[in-house]
N, C-alpha and C positions, 0 to 999 in steps of 0.2 A: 669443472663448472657444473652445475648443478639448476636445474628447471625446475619451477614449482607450476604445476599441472593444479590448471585450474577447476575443480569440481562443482559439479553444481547440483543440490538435491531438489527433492518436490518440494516445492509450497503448497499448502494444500487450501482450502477455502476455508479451514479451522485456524489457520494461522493467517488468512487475510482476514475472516474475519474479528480476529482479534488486535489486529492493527488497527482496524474501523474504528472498533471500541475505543482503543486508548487516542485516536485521534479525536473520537468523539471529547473527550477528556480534556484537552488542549484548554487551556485559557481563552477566551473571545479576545477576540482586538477586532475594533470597529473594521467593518470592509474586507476584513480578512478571511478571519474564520467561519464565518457564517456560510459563505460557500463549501470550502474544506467539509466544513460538519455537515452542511446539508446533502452532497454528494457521497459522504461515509456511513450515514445513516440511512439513503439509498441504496446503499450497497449492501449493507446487513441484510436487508431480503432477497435478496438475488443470489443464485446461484448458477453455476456455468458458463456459460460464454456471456450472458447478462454480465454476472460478475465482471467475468475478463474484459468486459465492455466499457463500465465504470471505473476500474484503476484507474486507468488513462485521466480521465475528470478530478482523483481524487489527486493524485502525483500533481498535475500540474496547478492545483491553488499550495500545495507543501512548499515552498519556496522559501517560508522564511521558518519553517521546523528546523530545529541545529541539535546538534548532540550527537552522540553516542547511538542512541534509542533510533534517534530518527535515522540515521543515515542507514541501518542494519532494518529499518524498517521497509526502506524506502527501496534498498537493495530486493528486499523479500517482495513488494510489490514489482517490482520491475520483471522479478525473475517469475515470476506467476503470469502475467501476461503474457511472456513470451512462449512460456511452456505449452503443449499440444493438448489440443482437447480429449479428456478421456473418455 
């Protein structure tokens, strides 16, 4: 039987904020997006625990992102947040 050992690397704020960006990107839908993109384009200028501050606002209007892109992205924010301040 065999265990697959879970790893987990840095996200760094070059790859959060390049998830910002292509969030930014997202198609509008009324009521929806306009929060998501307002709180990812807040995010682009922050840096550090600001940043770490904002995921949390960003993840929770992502609700109705699907795909491939999004879940791997959404992963990468989660794991950023939880990560220790350098």
């Amino acid at each position: 039987m065999t265990h697959k050992i879970k790893t987990t690397s840095i996200v760094t704020e070059e790859e959060v904020k390049t998830i910002l960006s292509t969030i930014m990107k997202i198609p509008s839908k009324p009521g929806y997006n306009s929060y998501v993109q307002a709180y990812a384009e807040a995010g682009l200028s922050m840096y550090g625990t600001m940043l770490k501050a904002q995921i949390p606002y960003v993840l929770s209007n992502l609700q109705y992102w699907k795909g491939s892109t999004a879940r791997e992205s959404k992963a990468k924010l989660k794991e950023f947040i939880k990560q220790p301040d350098r």
